[in-house]
C-alpha atoms as one frame of an Amber mdcrd trajectory, in Angstrom:
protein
   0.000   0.000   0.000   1.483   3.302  -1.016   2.158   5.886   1.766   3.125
   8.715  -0.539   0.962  12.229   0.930  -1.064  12.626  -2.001  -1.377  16.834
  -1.225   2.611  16.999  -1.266   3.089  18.981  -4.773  -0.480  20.695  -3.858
  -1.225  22.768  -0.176  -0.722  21.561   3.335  -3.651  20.379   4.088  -2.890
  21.309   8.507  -3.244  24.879   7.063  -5.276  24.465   4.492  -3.937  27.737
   2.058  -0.475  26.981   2.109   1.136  26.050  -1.041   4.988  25.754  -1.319
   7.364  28.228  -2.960  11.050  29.317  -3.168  11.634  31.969  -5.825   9.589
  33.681  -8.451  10.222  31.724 -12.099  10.459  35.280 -13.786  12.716  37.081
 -11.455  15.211  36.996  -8.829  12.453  37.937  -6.208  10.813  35.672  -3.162
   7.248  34.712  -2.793   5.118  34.846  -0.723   1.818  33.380   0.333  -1.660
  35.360   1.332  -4.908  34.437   1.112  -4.907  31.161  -0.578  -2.601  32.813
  -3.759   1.213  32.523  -3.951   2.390  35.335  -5.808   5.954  37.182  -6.245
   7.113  40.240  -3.283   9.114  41.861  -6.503   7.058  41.629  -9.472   3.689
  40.747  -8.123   3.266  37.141 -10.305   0.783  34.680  -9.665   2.732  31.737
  -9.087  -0.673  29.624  -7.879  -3.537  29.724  -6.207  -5.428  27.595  -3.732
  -8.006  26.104  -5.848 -10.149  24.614  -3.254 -12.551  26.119  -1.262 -13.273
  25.147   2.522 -15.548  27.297   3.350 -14.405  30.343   4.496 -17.221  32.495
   4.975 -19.126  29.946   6.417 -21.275  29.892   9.821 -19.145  29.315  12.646
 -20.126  28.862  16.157 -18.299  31.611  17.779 -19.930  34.360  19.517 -18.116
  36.976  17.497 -19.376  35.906  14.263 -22.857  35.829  15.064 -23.512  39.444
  14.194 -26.824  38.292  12.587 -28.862  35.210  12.550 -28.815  33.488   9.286
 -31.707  30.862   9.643 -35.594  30.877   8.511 -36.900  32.140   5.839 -36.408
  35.567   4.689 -38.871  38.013   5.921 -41.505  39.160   3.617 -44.079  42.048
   3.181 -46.957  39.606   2.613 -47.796  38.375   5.889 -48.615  40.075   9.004
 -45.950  39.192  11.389 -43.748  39.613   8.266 -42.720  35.491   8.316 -40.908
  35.136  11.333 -43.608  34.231  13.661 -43.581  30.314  14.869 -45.999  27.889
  12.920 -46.847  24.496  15.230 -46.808  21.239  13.074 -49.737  18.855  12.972
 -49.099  15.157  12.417 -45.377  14.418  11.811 -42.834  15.423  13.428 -39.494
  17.875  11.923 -38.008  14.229  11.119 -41.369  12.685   9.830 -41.870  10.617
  12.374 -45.414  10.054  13.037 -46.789  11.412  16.291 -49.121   9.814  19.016
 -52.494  10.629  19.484 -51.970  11.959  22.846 -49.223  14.259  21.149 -51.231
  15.111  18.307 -54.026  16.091  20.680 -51.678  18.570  23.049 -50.582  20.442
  19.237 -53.917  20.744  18.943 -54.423  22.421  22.033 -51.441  24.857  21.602
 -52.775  25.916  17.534 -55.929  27.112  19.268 -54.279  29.531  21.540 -51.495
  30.385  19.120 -54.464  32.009  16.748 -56.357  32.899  19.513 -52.980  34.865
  20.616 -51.798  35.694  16.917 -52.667  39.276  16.327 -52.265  41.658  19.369
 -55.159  44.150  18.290 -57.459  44.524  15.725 -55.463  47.016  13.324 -53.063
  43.527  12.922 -56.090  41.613  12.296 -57.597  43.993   9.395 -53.521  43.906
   7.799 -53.955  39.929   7.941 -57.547  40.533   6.174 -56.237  42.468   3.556
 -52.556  40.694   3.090 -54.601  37.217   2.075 -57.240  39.393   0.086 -54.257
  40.589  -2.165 -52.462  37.066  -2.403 -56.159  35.949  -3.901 -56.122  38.221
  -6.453 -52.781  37.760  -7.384 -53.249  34.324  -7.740 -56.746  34.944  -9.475
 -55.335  36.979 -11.886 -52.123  35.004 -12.273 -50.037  38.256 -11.663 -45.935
  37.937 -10.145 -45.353  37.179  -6.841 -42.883  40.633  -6.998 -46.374  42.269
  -7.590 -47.785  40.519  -4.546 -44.798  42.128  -2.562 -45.372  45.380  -3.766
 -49.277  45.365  -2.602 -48.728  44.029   0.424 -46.543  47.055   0.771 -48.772
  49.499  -0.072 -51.049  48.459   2.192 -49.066  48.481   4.667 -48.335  52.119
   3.807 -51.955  53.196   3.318 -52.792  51.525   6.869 -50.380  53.537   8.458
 -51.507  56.928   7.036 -54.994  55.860   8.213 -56.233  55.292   4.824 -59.216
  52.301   5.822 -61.069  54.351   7.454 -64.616  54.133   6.337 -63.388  52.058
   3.529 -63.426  48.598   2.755 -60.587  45.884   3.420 -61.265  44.016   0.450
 -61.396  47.647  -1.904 -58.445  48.719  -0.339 -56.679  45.675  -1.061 -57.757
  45.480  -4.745 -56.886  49.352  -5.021 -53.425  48.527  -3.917 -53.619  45.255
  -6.483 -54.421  47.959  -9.160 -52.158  50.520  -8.608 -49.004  48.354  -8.445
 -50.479  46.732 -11.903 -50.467  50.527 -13.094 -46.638  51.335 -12.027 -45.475
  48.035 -13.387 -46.635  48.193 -16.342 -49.032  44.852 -16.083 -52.075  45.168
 -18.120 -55.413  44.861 -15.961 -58.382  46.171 -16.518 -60.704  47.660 -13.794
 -63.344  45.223 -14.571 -61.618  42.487 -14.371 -59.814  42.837 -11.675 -63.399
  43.489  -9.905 -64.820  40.809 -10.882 -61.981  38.889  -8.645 -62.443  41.345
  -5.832 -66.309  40.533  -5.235 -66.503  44.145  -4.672 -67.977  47.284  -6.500
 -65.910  48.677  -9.388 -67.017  52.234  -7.572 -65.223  51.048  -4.579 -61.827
  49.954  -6.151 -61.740  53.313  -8.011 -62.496  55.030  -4.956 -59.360  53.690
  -3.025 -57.437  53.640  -5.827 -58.105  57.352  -6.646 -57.293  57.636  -2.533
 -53.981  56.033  -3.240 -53.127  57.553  -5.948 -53.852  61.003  -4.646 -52.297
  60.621  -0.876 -49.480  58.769  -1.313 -48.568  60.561  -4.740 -47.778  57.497
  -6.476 -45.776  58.085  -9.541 -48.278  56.406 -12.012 -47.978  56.368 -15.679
 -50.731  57.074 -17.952 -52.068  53.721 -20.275 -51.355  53.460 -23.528 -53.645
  51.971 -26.003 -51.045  49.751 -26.935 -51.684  47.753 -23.887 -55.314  46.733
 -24.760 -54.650  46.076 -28.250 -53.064  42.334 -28.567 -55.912  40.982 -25.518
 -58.592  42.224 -27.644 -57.463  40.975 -30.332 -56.573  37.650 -28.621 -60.066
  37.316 -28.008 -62.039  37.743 -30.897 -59.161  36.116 -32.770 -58.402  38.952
 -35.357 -55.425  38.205 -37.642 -52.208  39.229 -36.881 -52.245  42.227 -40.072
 -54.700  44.239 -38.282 -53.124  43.400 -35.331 -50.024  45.417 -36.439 -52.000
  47.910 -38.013 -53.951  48.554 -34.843 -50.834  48.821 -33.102 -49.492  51.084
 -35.209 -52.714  53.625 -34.918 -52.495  53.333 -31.415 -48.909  54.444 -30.633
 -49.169  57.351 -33.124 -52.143  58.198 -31.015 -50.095  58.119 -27.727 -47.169
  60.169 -29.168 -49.090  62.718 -30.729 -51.848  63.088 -27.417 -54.520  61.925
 -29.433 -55.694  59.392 -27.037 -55.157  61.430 -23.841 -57.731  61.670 -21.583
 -59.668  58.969 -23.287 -60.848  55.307 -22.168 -57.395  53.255 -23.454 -59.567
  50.080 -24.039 -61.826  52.092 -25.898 -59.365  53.634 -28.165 -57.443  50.405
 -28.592 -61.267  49.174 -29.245 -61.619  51.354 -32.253 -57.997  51.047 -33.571
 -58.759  47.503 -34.012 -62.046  48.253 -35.810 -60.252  50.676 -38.014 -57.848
  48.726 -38.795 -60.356  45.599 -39.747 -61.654  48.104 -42.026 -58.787  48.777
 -43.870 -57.509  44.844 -44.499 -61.738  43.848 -44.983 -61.884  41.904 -42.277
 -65.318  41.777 -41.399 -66.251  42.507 -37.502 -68.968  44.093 -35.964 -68.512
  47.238 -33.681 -70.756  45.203 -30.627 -67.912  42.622 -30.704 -65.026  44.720
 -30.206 -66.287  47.095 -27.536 -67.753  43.401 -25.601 -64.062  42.146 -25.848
 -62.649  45.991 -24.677 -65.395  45.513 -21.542 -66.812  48.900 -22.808 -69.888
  50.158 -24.411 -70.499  50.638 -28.169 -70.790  54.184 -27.862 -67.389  54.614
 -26.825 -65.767  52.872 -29.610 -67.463  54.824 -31.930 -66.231  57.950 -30.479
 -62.703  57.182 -30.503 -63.089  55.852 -34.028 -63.675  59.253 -35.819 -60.246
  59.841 -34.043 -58.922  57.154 -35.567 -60.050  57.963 -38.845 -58.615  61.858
 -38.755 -55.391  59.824 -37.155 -54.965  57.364 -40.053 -55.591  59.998 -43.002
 -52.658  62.380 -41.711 -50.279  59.433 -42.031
């Protein structure tokens, strides 16, 4: 059996970053050793480098190093207690071992009066209400769970400048859904994003308007463009008028066309436009029931539309 140190040509593995060296290959100079490199005193080489990593930065158990506890799960803006409160287990053990009924009995006990004892007044137990309000519609609505961060931290925010009052968990929750849809960009509409609330589209608007206007959120305007390629999607228009549409619809944001003006609606009629131009036949009902808006609208915006496509 051989007895040859098979680290002898590598590191010392007692100190576990040395690595053996005489004199530099390039010049006359000695080197040296520091931090797991071996490099030249005179001319700075690289001679080599420790190539293994130990762990260095790892947890260690001295007192010193524990600045800051490193275990759990991160905390997060979508729960009430922020994550780091204790959760009691139910029929298995942390090794998934399978408990007795006597001990299954006494967890029971203690989950009862760890909710009975989870929220210390009732402003903590409206933030619960409208933290799992806002991961339903998220969910509902398949949006990020970024998004879900962001409006569980504006409502937060609006709780603490004393924004609920004499309004609605569930609005202010879907307000704060809306609004973070609105700064990132993520096309909702107001309707739809109702019809997930179970609430009044009057109410959303009305903390959302509340939001917008207190907090001075720094909310974009929409764009048409946003509404065109989901209407389209659903009354399965082909993908020339599609481009068209788009077209008519940015030239109308550039140029203010569209401001101040529904952007479903306007994306409604630069679709109809634009089905008039290839002959695609579609009737004017259709598009404003895919743009959730009425008739009237669509033909509004489409005279715009009209004067819009003849100047270009």
């Amino acid at each position: 059996m051989s007895t040859r140190d098979v680290y002898e040509r590598g590191f010392d593995e007692e100190t576990g970053r040395t690595i053996t060296g005489t004199t530099c290959p390039e010049c006359p100079g000695e080197l040296e050793t520091d931090g797991g490199e071996t490099s030249c005193r005179a001319c700075g080489l690289i001679v080599d480098s420790y190539y293994l990593d130990h762990g260095a930065t790892a947890w260690t158990d001295s007192e010193a190093d524990r600045s800051g506890e490193r275990t759990g799960p991160p905390s997060t803006a979508t729960r009430h207690d922020r994550g780091i409160s204790s959760e009691i287990g139910r029929a298995v053990d942390s090794r998934g071992t399978q408990l007795s009924g006597k001990k299954r009995r006494q967890l029971s006990r203690l989950r009862r009066q760890h909710s009975r004892g989870r929220w210390g007044s009732k402003a903590e137990r409206n933030l619960t209400h409208g933290l799992v309000d806002i991961a339903r519609l998220t969910a509902a609505l398949d949006l990020p769970h970024s998004l879900r961060e962001q409006a569980s931290a504006l409502f937060r925010r609006a709780q603490g400048e004393d924004l609920l009052r004499g309004r609605s968990i569930e609005g202010m929750a879907a307000g704060c859904v809306y609004a973070c849809c609105r700064l990132a960009g993520i096309t909702r509409s107001l309707a739809e994003l109702t019809e997930c609330a179970h609430v009044s589209e009057r109410r959303v608007l009305n903390c959302y308007r509340t939001l917008n206007e207190t907090l001075g959120l720094p909310i974009p305007p929409q764009s048409p463009r946003e509404f065109v390629d989901p209407i389209a999607a659903e009354i399965e228009l082909p993908q020339a008028v599609v481009v068209r549409a788009t077209e008519f619809a940015v030239r109308a944001h550039e140029t203010g066309v569209s401001a101040g003006k529904h952007p479903a609606g306007f994306a409604a009629a630069c679709l109809l436009s634009a089905a008039t131009e290839h002959g695609v036949a579609v009737q004017q009902a259709e598009v404003a029931a895919a743009a959730d808006v009425c008739a009237v609208t669509v033909r509004n915006n489409r005279e715009s539309v009209r004067e819009l496509a003849a100047s270009t």
